[in-house]
C-alpha positions as CSV (number, residue, x, y, z in Angstrom):
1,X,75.3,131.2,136.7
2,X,75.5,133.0,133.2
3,X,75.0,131.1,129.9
4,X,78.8,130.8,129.8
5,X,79.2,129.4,132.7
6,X,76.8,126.4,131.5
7,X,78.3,125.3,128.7
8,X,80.8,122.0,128.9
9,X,84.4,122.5,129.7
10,X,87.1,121.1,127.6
11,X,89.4,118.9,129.7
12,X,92.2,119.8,127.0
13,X,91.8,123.6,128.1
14,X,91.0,123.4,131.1
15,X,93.8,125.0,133.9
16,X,94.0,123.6,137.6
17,X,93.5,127.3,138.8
18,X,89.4,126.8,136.9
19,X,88.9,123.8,138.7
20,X,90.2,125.0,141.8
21,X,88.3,128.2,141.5
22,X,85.0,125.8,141.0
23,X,85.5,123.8,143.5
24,X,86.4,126.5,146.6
25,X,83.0,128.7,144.9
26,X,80.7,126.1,143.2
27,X,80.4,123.1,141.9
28,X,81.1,122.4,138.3
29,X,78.4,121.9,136.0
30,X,76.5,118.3,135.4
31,X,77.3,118.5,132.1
32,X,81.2,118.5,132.6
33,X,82.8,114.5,131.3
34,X,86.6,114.1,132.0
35,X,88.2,112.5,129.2
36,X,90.2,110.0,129.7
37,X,93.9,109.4,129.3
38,X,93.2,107.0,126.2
39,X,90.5,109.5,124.8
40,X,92.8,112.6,125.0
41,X,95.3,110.6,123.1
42,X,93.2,109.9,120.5
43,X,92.0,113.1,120.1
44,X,94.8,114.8,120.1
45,X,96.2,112.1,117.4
46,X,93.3,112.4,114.7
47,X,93.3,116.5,115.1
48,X,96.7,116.4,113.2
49,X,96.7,116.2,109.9
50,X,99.6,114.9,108.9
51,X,99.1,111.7,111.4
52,X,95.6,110.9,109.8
53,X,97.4,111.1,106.5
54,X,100.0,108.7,107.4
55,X,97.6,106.3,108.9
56,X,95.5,106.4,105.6
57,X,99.0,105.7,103.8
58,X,99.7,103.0,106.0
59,X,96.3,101.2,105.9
60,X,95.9,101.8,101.9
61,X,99.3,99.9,101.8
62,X,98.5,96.2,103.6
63,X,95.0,96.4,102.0
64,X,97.0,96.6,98.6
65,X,99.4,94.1,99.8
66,X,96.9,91.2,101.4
67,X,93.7,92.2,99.9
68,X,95.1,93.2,96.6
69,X,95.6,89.6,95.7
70,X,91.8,88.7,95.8
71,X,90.6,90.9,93.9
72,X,93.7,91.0,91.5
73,X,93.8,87.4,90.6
74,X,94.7,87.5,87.1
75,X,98.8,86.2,87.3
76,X,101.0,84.6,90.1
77,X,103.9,86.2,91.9
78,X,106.3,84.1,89.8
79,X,104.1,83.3,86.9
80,X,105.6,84.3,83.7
81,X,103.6,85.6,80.5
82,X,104.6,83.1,77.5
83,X,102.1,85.0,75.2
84,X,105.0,87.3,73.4
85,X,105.8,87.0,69.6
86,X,108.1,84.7,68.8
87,X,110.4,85.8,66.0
88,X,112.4,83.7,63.3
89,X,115.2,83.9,61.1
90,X,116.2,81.7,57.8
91,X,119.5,80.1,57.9
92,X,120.9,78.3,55.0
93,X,122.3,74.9,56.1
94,X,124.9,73.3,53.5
95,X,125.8,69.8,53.3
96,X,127.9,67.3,50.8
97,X,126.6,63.7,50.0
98,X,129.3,61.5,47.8
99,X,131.2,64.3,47.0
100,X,128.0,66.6,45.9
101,X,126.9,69.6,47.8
102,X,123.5,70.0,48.8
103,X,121.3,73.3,50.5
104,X,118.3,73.9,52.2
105,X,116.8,77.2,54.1
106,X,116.4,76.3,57.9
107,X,113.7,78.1,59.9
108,X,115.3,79.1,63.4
109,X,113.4,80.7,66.1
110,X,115.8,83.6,67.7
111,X,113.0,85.7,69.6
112,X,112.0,84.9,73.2
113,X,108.6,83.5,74.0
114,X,108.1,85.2,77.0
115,X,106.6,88.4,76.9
116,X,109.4,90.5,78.5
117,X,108.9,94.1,79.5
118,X,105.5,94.6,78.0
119,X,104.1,98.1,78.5
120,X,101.3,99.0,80.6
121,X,97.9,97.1,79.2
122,X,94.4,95.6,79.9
123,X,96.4,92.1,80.9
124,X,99.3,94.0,82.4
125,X,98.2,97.1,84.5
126,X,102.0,98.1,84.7
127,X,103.4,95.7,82.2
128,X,106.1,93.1,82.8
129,X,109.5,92.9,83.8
130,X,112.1,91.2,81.8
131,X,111.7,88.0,82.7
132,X,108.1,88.5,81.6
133,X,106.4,88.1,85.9
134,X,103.6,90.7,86.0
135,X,104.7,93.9,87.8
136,X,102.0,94.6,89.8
137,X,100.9,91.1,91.1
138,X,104.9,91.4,92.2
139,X,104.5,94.8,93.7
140,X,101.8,93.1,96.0
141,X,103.5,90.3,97.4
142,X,106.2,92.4,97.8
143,X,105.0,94.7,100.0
144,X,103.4,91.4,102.2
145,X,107.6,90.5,102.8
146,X,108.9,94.2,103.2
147,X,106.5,95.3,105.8
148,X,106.2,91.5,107.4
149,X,109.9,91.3,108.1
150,X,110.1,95.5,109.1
151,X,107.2,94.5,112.0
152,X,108.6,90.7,113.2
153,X,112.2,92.7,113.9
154,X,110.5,96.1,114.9
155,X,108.3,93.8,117.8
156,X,111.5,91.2,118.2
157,X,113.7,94.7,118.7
158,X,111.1,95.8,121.1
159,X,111.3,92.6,123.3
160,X,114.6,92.4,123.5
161,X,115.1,96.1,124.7
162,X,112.3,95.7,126.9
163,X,113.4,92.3,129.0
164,X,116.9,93.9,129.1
165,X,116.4,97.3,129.3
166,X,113.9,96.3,132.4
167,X,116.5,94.1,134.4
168,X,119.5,96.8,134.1
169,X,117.7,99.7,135.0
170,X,115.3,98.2,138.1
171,X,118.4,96.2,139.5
172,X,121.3,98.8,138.2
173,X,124.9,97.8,139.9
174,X,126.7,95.4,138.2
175,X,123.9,93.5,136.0
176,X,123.4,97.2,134.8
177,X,126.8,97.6,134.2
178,X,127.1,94.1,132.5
179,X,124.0,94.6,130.1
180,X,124.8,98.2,129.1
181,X,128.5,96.8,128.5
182,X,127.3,94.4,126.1
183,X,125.0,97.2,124.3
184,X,128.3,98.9,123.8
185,X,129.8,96.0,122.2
186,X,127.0,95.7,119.7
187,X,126.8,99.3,118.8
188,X,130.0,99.6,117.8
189,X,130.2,96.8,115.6
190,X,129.8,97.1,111.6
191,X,126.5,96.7,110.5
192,X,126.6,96.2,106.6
193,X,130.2,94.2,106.6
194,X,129.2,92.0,109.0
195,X,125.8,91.4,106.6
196,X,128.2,90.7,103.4
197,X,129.3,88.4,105.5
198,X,126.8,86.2,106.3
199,X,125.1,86.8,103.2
200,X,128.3,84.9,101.6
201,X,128.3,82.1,104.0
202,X,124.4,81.4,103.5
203,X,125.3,81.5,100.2
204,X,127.6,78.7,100.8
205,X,125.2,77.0,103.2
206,X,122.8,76.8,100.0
207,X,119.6,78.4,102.0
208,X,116.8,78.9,99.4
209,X,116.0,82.6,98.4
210,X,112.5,83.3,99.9
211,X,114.2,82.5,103.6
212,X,117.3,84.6,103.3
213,X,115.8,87.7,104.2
214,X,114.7,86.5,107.5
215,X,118.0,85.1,108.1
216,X,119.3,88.6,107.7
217,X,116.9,90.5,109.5
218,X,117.2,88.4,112.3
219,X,121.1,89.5,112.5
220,X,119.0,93.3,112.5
221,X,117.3,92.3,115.3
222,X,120.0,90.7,117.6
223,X,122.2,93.9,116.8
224,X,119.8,96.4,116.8
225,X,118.2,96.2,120.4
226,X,120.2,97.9,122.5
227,X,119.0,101.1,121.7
228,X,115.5,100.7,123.1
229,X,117.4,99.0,126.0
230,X,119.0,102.2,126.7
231,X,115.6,103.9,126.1
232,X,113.7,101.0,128.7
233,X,117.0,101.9,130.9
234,X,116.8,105.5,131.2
235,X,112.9,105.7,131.5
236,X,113.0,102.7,134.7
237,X,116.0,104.6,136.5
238,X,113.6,108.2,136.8
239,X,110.3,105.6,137.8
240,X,112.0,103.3,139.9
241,X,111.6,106.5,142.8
242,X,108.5,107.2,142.5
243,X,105.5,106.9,144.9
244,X,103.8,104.2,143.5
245,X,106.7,101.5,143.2
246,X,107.6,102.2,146.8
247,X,104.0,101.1,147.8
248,X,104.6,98.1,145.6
249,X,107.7,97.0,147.6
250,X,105.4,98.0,150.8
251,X,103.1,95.3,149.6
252,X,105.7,92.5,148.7
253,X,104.8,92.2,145.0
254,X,107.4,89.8,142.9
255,X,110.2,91.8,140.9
256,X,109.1,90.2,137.6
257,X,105.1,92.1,138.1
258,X,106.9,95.2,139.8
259,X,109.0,95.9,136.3
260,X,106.2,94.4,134.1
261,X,102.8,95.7,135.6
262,X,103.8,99.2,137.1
263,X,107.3,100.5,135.4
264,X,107.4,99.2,132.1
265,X,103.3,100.2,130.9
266,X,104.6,103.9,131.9
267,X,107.2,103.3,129.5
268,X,105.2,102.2,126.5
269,X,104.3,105.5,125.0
270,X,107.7,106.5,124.2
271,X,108.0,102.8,123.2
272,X,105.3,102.9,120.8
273,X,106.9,106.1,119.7
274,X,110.2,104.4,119.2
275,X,108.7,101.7,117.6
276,X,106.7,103.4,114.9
277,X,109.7,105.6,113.8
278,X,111.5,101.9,113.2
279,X,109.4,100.9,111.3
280,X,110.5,103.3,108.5
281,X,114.3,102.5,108.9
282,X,113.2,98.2,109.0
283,X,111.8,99.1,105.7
284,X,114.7,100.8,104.4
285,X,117.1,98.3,105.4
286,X,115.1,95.2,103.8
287,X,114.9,97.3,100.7
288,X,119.0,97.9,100.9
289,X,119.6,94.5,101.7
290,X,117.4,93.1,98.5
291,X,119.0,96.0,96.3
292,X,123.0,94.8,97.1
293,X,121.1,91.6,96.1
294,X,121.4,90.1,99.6
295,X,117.9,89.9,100.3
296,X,114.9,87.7,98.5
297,X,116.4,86.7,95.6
298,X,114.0,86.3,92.3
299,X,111.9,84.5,91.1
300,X,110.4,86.0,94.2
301,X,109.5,89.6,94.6
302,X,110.3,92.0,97.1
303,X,110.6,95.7,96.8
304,X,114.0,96.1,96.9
305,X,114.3,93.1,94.8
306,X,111.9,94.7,92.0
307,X,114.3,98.0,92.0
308,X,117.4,96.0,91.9
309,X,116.7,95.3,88.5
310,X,118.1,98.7,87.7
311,X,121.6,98.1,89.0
312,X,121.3,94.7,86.5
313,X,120.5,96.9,83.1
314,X,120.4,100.5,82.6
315,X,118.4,100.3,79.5
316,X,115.6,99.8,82.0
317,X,116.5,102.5,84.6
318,X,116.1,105.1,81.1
319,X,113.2,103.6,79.5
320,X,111.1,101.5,81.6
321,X,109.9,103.6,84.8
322,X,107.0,101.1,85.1
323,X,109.2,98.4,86.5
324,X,111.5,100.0,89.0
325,X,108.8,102.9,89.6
326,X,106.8,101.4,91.6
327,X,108.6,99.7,94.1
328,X,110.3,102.9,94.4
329,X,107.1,105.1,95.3
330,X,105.6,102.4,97.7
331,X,108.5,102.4,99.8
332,X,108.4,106.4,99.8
333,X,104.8,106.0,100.6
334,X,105.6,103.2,103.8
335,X,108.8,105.2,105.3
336,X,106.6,108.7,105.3
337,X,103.4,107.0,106.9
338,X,105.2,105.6,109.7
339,X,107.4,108.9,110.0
340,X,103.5,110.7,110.3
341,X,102.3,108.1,112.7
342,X,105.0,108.6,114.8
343,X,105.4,112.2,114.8
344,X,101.4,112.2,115.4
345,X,101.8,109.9,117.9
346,X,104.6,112.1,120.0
347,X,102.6,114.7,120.1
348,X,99.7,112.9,121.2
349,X,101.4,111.4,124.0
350,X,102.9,114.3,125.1
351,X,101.0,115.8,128.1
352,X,102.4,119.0,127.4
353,X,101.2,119.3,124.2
354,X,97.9,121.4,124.2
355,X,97.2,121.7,120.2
């Protein structure tokens, strides 16, 4: 054997037609590893660019968001600063005693104590909004509710398509044709009217602010899971047949670990996929929601919430890109991470993919 012949093989590169060729001549080489399945994923993950990018924006983010906090302690998420100057005016007040007039200057306070849309300073790193709540101590709690809510219905989502999608494709006939019936019935209803909606009646119901939000992604959730269903669905039909699942039934396993063990972990890379891509759109549709005001309501923050300010006063949208900034570029920064994750994780998963 030549030097060439003793250096390690790359599973990645390596063609059936090699290891055939090595095994009908001689053996392979002791310093040959298979990589496994996991490890090839990986690899092929972090070797893209774009996917380690994401996953640096993505990480950088909840460290802001949950760690920011502790090391930012200076003001509270609804705190407000009542250190602004406090202006006054003199009034004359005028006044008749037994038929004679008397006069005296009043002193009357017409400024605002709270120090409302301070710019950028030592005690404010990106001032204050109008109500005088520190923009950046808001721009870290936030974050915790828009990317909290955008995983609970992302996973709840998941769940749902995955029990569903697992009983209509393993069993298909008619609970196949029931469950995929009832997917069509709640894809084609309204999304955002049906949200004004119940955003009115909680409204009337008197629920506080901070819980609305989940109210309303929870209405995502329940209306939004047919589409992995139909993703579980499609994947169990083409598995159902294969090799392995007919020595399952051979050996009498229960339904519930047939569709649990062996088809639905050969479904969860396009899952994770699915899931990651979600993520973006979640975060999107929290941000809407807070914007049309139907989200969390102030005094407490939320990114949408911050950038709904705009819609309130213009004179802030033209002069004042420190309040509504922000909000603005961390949600660009959350939807393009996840959009690189998932993109890096497609790839990866793809065992056709050789890059």
């Amino acid at each position: 054997m030549d030097d060439q012949n003793n250096k390690p093989l790359d599973p990645e590169t390596l063609d059936t037609k090699d290891i055939s060729s090595a095994e009908d001549n001689e053996p392979l080489d002791k310093n040959v590893r298979l990589m496994s399945p996991g490890r090839m994923v990986m690899r092929r993950f972090f070797r893209s660019k774009l996917s380690v990018i994401g996953l640096i924006m993505i990480v950088s983010l909840f460290l802001f968001c949950w760690a920011g906090p502790l090391v930012f302690n200076t003001w509270g998420e609804t705190q407000q600063d009542l250190t602004g100057k406090v202006e006054f005016t003199q009034q004359e007040v005028k006044y008749t005693v037994n038929g004679e007039e008397f006069s005296f200057i009043q002193v009357v306070e017409t400024g605002k104590i709270i120090n409302s849309l301070a710019e950028p300073n030592a005690d404010h790193i990106l001032g204050t909004d109008k109500d005088g709540r520190d923009v950046f101590t808001r721009l870290m709690y936030g974050g915790r509710i828009s990317l909290m809510v955008s995983f609970i219905a992302v996973f709840a989502i998941t769940l749902f398509g995955i029990v569903f999608g697992g009983i209509a494709g393993y069993f298909g006939g008619v609970v196949d044709n029931i469950i995929m019936r009832v997917c069509d019935i709640l894809m084609c209803l309204p999304g955002f009217p049906i949200l004004l909606i119940i955003g009115t009646l909680l409204d009337s119901v008197g629920v506080e602010s901070q819980y609305r939000i989940y109210y309303l992604m929870a209405y995502l959730t329940l209306f939004s899971w047919p589409g992995t269903a139909r993703l579980v669905r499609g994947q169990i039909l083409s598995l159902r047949e294969q090799e392995y699942m007919v020595a399952a039934e051979a050996m009498g396993y229960s339904v519930p670990r047939k569709i649990f063990k062996h088809l639905i972990p050969n479904v969860m890379p396009q899952l994770i996929v699915s899931m990651t891509l979600s993520l973006g759109s979640m975060i999107l549709y929290e941000a809407s929601l807070s914007y049309l005001n139907m989200g969390v309501r102030a005094p407490y923050a939320a990114w949408g919430t911050m950038i709904n300010i705009v819609a309130e006063d213009p004179n802030i949208l033209q002069n004042y890109f420190n309040v509504w900034g922000p909000p603005g570029i961390c949600i660009i920064i959350a939807v393009l991470g996840f959009n690189f994750v998932g993109d890096g994780l497609r790839d990866a998963l793809d065992p056709k993919m050789r890059r």
